[in-house]
C-alpha positions as CSV (number, residue, x, y, z in Angstrom):
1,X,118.8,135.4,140.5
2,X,119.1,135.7,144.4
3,X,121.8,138.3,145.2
4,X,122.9,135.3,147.9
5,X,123.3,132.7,145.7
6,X,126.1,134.5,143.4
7,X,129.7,133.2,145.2
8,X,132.3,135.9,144.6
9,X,136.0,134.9,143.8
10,X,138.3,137.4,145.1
11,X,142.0,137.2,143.7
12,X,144.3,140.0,145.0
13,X,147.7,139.8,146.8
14,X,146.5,142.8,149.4
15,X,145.5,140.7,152.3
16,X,144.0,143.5,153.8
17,X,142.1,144.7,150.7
18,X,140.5,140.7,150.6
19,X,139.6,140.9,153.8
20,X,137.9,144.2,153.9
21,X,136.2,142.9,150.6
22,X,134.8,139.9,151.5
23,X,133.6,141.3,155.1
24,X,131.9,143.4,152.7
25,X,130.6,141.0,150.6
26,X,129.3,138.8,153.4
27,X,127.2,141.7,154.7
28,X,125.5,142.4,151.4
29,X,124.8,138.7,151.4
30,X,127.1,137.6,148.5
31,X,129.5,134.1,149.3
32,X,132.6,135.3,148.8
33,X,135.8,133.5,148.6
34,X,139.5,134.8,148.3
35,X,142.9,133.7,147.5
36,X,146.1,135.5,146.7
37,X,147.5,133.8,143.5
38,X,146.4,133.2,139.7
39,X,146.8,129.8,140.1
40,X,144.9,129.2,143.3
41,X,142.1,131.1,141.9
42,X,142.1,128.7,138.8
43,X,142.1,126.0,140.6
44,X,138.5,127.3,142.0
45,X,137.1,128.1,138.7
46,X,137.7,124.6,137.6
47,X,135.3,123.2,140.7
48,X,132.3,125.1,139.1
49,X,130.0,127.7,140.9
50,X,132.1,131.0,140.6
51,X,129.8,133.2,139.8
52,X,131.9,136.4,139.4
53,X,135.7,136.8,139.6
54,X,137.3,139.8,141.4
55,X,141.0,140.2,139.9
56,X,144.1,142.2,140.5
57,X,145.5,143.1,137.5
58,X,149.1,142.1,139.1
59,X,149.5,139.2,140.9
60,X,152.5,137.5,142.6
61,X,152.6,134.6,139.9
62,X,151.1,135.7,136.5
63,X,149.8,139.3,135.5
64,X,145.9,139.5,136.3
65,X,145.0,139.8,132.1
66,X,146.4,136.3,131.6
67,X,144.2,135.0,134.5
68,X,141.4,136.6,132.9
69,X,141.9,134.9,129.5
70,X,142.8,131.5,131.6
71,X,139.6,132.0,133.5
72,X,137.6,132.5,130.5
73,X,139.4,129.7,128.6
74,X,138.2,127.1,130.9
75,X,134.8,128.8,132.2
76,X,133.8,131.1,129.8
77,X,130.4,131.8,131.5
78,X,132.2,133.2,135.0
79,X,132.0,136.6,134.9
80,X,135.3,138.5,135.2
81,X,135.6,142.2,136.8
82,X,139.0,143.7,136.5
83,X,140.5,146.0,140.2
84,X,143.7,147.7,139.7
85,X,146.0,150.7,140.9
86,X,148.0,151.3,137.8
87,X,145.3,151.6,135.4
88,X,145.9,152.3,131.8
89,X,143.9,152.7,129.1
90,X,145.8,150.0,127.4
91,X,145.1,147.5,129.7
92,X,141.7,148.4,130.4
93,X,140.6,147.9,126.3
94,X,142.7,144.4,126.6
95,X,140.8,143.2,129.3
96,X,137.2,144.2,127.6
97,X,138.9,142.4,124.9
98,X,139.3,139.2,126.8
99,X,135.9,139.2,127.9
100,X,135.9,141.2,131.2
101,X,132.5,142.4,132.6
102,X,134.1,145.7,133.8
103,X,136.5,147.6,134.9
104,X,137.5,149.5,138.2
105,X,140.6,151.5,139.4
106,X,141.4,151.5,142.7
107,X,140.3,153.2,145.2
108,X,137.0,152.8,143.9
109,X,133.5,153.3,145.2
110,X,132.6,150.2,147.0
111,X,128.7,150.7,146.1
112,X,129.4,151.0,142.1
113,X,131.5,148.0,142.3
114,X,128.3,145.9,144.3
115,X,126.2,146.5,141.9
116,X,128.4,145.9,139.0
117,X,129.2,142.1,141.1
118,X,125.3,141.7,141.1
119,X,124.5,143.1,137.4
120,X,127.5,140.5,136.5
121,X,126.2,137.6,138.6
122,X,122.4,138.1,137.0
123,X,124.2,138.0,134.0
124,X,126.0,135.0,134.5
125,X,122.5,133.4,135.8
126,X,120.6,134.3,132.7
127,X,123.7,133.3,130.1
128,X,123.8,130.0,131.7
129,X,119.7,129.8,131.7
130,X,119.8,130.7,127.9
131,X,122.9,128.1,127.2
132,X,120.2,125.8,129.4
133,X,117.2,126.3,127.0
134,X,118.9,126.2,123.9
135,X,121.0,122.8,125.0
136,X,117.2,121.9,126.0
137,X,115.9,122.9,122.7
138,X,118.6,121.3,120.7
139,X,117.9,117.9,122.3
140,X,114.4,118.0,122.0
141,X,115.1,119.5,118.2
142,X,117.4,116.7,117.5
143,X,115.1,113.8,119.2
144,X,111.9,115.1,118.0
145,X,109.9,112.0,116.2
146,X,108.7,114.7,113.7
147,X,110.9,115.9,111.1
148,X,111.9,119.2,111.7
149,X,113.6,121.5,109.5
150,X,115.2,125.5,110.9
151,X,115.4,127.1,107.7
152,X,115.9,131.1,106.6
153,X,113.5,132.5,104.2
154,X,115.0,136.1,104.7
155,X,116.0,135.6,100.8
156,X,112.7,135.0,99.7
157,X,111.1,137.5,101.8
158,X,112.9,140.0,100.0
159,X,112.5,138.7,96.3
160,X,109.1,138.8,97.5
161,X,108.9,142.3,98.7
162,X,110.6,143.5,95.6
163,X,108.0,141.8,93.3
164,X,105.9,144.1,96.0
165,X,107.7,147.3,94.9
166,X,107.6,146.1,90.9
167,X,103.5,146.2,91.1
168,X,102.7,142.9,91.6
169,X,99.6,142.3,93.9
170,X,98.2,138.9,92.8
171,X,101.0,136.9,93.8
172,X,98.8,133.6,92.9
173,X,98.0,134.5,89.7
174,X,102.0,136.0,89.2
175,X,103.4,133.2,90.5
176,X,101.6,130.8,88.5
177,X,102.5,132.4,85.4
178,X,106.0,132.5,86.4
179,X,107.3,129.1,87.5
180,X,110.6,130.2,87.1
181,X,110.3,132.6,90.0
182,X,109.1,129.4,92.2
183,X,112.2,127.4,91.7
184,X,114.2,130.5,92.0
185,X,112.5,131.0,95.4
186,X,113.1,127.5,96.3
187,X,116.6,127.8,95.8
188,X,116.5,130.9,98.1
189,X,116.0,128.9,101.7
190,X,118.4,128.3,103.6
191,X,118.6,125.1,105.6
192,X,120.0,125.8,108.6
193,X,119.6,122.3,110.7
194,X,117.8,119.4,110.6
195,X,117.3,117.0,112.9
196,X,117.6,113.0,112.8
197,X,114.3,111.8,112.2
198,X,114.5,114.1,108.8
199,X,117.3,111.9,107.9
200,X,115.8,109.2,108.3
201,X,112.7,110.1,106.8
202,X,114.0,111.3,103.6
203,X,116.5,108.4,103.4
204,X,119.6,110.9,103.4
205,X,122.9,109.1,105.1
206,X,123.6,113.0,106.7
207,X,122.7,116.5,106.9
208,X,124.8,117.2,103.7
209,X,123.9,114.3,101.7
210,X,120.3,115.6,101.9
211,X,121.0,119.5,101.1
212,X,123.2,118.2,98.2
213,X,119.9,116.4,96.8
214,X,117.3,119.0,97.8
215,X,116.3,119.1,93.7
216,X,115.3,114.8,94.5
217,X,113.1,116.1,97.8
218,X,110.9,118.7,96.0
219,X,109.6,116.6,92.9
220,X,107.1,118.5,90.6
221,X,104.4,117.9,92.4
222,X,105.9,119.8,95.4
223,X,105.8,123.0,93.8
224,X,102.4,123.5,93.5
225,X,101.8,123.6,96.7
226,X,105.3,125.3,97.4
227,X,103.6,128.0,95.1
228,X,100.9,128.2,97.6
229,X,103.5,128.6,100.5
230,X,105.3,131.7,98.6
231,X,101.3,133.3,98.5
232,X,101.0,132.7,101.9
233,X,104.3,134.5,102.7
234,X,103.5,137.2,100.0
235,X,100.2,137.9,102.3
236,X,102.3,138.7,105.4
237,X,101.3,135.2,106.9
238,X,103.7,134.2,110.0
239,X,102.0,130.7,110.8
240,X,100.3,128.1,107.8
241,X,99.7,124.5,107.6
242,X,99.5,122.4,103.9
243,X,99.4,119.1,103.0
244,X,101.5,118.0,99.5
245,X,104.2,115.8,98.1
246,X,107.8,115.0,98.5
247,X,110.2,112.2,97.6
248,X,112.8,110.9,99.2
249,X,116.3,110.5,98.2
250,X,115.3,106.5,97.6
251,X,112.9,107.3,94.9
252,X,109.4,106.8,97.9
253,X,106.6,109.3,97.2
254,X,105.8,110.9,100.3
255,X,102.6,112.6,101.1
256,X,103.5,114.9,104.2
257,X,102.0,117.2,106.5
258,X,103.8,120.5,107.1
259,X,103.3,123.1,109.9
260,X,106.0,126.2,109.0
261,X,106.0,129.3,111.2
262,X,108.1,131.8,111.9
263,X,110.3,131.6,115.3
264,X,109.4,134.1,117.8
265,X,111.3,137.3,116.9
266,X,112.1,136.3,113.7
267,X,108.6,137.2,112.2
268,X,109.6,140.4,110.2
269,X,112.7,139.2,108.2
270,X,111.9,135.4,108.5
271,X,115.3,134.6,109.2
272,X,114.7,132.1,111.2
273,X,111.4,129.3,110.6
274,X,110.8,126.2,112.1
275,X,109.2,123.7,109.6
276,X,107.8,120.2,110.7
277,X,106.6,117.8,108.6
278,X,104.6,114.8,109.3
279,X,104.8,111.7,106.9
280,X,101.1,110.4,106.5
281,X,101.8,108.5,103.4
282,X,99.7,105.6,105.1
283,X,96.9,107.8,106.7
284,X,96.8,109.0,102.6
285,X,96.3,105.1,101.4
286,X,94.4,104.3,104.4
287,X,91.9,107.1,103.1
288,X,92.1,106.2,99.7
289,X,91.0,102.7,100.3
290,X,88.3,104.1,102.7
291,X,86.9,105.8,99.9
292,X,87.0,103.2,97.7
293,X,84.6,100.8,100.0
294,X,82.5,103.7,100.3
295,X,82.1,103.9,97.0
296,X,81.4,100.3,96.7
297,X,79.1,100.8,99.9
298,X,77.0,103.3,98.5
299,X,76.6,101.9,94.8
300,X,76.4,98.1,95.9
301,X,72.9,96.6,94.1
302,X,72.3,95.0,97.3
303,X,71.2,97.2,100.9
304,X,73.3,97.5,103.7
305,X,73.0,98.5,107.1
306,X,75.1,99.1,110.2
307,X,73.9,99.4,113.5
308,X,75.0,99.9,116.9
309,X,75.1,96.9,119.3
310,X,71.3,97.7,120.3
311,X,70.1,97.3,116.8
312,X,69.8,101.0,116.5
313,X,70.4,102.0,112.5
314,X,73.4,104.3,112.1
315,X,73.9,103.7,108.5
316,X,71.9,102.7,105.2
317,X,72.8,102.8,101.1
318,X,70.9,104.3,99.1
319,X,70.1,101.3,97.5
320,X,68.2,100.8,101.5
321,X,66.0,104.0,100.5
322,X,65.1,103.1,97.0
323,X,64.1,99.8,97.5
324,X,62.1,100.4,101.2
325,X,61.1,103.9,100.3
326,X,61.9,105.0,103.4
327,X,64.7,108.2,103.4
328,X,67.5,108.4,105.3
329,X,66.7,110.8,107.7
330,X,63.4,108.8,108.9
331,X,65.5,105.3,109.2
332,X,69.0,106.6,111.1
333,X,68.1,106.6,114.6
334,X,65.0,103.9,114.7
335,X,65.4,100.1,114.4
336,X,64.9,97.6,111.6
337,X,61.9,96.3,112.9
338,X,60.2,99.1,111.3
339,X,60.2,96.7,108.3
340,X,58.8,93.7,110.3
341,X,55.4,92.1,107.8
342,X,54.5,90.1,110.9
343,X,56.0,86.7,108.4
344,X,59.1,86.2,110.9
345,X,58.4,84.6,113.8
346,X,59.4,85.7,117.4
347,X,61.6,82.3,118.1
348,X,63.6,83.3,114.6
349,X,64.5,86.7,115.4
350,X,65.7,85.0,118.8
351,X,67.6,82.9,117.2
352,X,69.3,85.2,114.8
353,X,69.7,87.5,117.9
354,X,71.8,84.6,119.7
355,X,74.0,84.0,116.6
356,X,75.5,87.6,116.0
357,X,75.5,88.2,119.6
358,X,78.3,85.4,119.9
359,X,80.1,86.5,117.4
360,X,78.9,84.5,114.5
361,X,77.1,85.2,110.9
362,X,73.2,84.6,110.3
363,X,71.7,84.1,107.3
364,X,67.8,84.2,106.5
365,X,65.2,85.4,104.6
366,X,62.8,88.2,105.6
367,X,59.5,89.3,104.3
368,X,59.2,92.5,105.1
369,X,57.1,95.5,104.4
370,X,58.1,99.0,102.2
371,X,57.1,102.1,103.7
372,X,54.2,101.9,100.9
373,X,52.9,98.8,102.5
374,X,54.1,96.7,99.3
375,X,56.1,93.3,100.7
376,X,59.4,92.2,99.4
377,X,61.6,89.0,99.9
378,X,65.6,89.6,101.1
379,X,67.9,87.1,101.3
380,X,70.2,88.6,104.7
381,X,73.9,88.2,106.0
382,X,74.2,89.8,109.3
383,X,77.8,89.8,111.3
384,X,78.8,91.7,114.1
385,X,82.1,94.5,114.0
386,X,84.4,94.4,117.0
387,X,87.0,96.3,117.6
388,X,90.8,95.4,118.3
389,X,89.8,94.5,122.0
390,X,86.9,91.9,120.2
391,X,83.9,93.6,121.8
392,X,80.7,94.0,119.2
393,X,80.7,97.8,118.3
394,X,78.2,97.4,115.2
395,X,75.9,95.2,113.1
396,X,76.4,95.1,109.5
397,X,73.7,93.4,107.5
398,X,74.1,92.5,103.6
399,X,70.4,92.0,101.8
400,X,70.0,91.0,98.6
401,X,66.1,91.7,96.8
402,X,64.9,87.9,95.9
403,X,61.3,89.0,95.4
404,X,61.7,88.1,91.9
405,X,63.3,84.7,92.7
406,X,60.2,83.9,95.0
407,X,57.7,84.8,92.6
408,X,59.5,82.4,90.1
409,X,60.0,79.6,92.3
410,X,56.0,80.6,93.4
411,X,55.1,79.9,89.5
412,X,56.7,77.0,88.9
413,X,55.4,75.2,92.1
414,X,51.7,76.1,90.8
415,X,52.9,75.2,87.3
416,X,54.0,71.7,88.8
417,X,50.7,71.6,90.8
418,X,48.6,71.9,88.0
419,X,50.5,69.5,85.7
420,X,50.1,67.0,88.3
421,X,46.6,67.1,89.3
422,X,46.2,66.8,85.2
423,X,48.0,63.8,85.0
424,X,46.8,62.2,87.9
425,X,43.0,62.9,86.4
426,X,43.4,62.3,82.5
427,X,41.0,59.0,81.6
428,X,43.3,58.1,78.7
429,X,46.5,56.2,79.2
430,X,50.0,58.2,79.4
431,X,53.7,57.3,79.3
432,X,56.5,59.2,80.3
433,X,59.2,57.7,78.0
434,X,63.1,58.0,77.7
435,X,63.5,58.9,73.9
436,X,67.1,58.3,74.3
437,X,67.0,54.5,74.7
438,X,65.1,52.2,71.5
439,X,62.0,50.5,71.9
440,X,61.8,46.7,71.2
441,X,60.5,45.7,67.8
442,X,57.6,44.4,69.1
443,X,56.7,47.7,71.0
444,X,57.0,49.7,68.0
445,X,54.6,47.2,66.4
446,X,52.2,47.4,69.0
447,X,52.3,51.3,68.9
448,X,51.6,50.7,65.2
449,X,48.9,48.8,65.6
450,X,47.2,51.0,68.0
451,X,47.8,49.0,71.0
452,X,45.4,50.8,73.5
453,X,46.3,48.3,76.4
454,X,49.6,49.8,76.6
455,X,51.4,50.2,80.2
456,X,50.8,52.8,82.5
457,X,53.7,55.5,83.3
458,X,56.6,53.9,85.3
459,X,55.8,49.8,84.5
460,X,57.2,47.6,82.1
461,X,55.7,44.9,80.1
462,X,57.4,41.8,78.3
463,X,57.4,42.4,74.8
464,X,55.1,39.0,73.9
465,X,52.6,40.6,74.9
466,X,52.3,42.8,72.4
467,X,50.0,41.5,69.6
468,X,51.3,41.0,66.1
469,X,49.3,43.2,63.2
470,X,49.0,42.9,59.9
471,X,49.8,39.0,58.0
């Protein structure tokens, strides 16, 4: 602190001694300001910015002690330095008592009492930049969006150590063998503050409510991994980051993040830690369904490929490499058209191009070629990815093997083809009849009797014209 920023009260009924004083003052470049009563000077305090208070220990209208405690009552920061000339030892321990910064008897040596005003003003500035910082921290403690937890493990350090001193050196293996000592450690923190958003994350209605049902926040679960904080502790750790499970006082399963580490000075008895935990109970399912369409990604029967907005291949299933042949490594980074039989035509990849590029799902076939030359049939879904803005970040194309299919539907055409050409060939007459609806009698007679003037497949004939047989 500048020596000319501290302002210097001076309270003394000598007008000659305030004068000489602050003339004093002024030249060592202090701000001095005097007055001759206790209530006067009180009346200064109360306006803020005394520094450091000069005070006769008898005053006109109240002895100089009781200023002191008044002064200290309502600005308990300003620095108090006690001048007298009936000094008594009595009076000198009740004023250290009552907070004074020091005490002189008069006549006293004006340099000794300069630099106790500016040791007492530095004071003053770094009390009032402490208060600053810890009001600071408190509001940024209490305001935090992260749960945060100022806890003492001192307890637990030194059950620890004394497991230490008892010949215990695998804490893991000790610890896990001993569950009891893990609750029993658990019971040993101390939870000093919390702040609002811990509240409200563990769905406690107060700071109490919660400590009263810390045996609800750490579930079974939690103490595995609280068994894993105790090891870390055990192995002189300061600083550590887990991942594992609470519940809150509503019953929710909570999958949180926690940073714990020991507050700066507070690293060899661990008296003080700050703890924050993150809730990422939805980053959890979030990852859990992720890895179920993975899953369903890389065992799907049918291939799948993502690429970037240029067609580039980023992704493939291994059903891609079994069927194609090619491996993953040669496909990422190259384009699908290293599949191309030369069956597509240029004017169809155009327009497949044009559909997913506005947005919209194609569907076609392909013939295309296996890194083996062979050629197989896929039926393909392509559709563009965009992200939350709508701009096209990827291609995802779904294609199912229809080779089989082909060659079927291939069969049966030639099957058909060859039928045909036979019936359209045969000399002899054929029908094509409906066996579900009765001939006439006479057509039965005429198919008895040989009839070989019958119709041809698809006409009719009246059923006189049949000839009778037999009498």
């Amino acid at each position: 602190m500048d020596k000319k920023t501290i302002k210097v009260l001076l309270v003394d009924d000598d007008a000659n001694l305030r004068a000489t004083l602050c003339d004093v003052l002024k030249i060592k470049g202090f701000v001095p300001v005097s007055v001759q009563t206790g209530s006067a000077a009180l009346a200064l305090v109360d306006q803020g910015d005394i520094d450091t208070a000069l005070i006769d220990l008898r005053l006109e209208d109240m002895p100089g002690l009781e200023l002191l405690r008044l002064i200290k009552q309502h600005s308990p920061d300003t620095e108090c330095i006690l001048l007298t000339g009936y000094a008594s030892q009595d009076s000198a321990i009740q004023a250290i008592n009552l907070g004074a910064y020091s005490y002189y008897q008069k006549p006293f040596n004006i340099d000794q009492l300069i630099l106790s005003i500016r040791h007492a003003g530095e004071r003053r500035a770094a009390g009032k930049a402490l208060a600053e910082s810890e009001t600071h921290y408190r509001g940024l403690f209490e305001e935090s969006p992260i749960s945060l937890w100022e806890e003492d493990f001192s307890a637990v350090k030194r059950r620890l150590d004394g497991l230490r001193k008892r010949g215990v050196k695998d804490f893991r293996a000790y610890l896990k063998s001993h569950p009891n000592v893990v609750k029993e450690c658990a019971e040993l923190v101390r939870i000093l503050e919390v702040n609002k958003t811990t509240l409200e994350l563990y769905h406690a209605g107060s700071k109490e409510d919660l400590l009263k049902n810390l045996s609800t926040v750490l579930c079974d679960e939690s103490y595995e991994q609280y068994r894993e904080e105790l090891v870390f502790i055990a192995e002189g750790r300061t600083r550590f980051f887990w991942e594992g499970i609470n519940q809150a006082l509503d019953g929710r399963r909570l999958d949180v993040s926690i940073f714990w580490s020991a507050a700066p000075g507070y690293e060899s008895d661990l008296s003080k830690v700050i703890v924050s935990i993150v809730d990422i109970t939805e980053r959890k399912r979030a990852e859990e369904e992720l890895r179920k369409l993975s899953r369903a990604v890389e065992q799907s029967p049918d291939s799948i490929v993502i690429t970037d907005p240029e067609g580039t291949i980023e992704y493939v299933n291994p059903n891609f490499t079994r069927l194609t042949g090619y491996s993953l490594d040669e496909v990422i980074g190259t384009k699908p058209s290293i599949l191309k039989s030369g069956h597509t035509t240029p004017k169809e990849y155009k327009r497949m191009w044009d559909t997913i590029l506005s947005g919209n799902d194609w569907r076609g076939e392909f013939l295309n070629k296996k890194k083996d030359g062979g050629l197989y049939w896929e039926s393909a879904t392509i559709s563009p990815m965009t992200n939350p803005a709508g701009k096209i970040t990827h291609f995802l194309a779904i294609k199912e093997d229809i080779t089989d299919k082909k060659e079927a539907e291939e069969s049966r055409r030639d099957a058909e083809l060859r039928y045909r050409a036979l019936f359209e060939q045969a000399h002899d007459a054929i029908f094509i009849l409906d066996l579900e609806t009765p001939f006439p009698q006479e057509e039965r007679r005429a198919r008895a009797c040989g009839n070989q003037r019958g119709t041809g497949a698809g006409r009719s004939r009246p059923p006189a014209a049949y000839p009778k047989c037999g009498t």
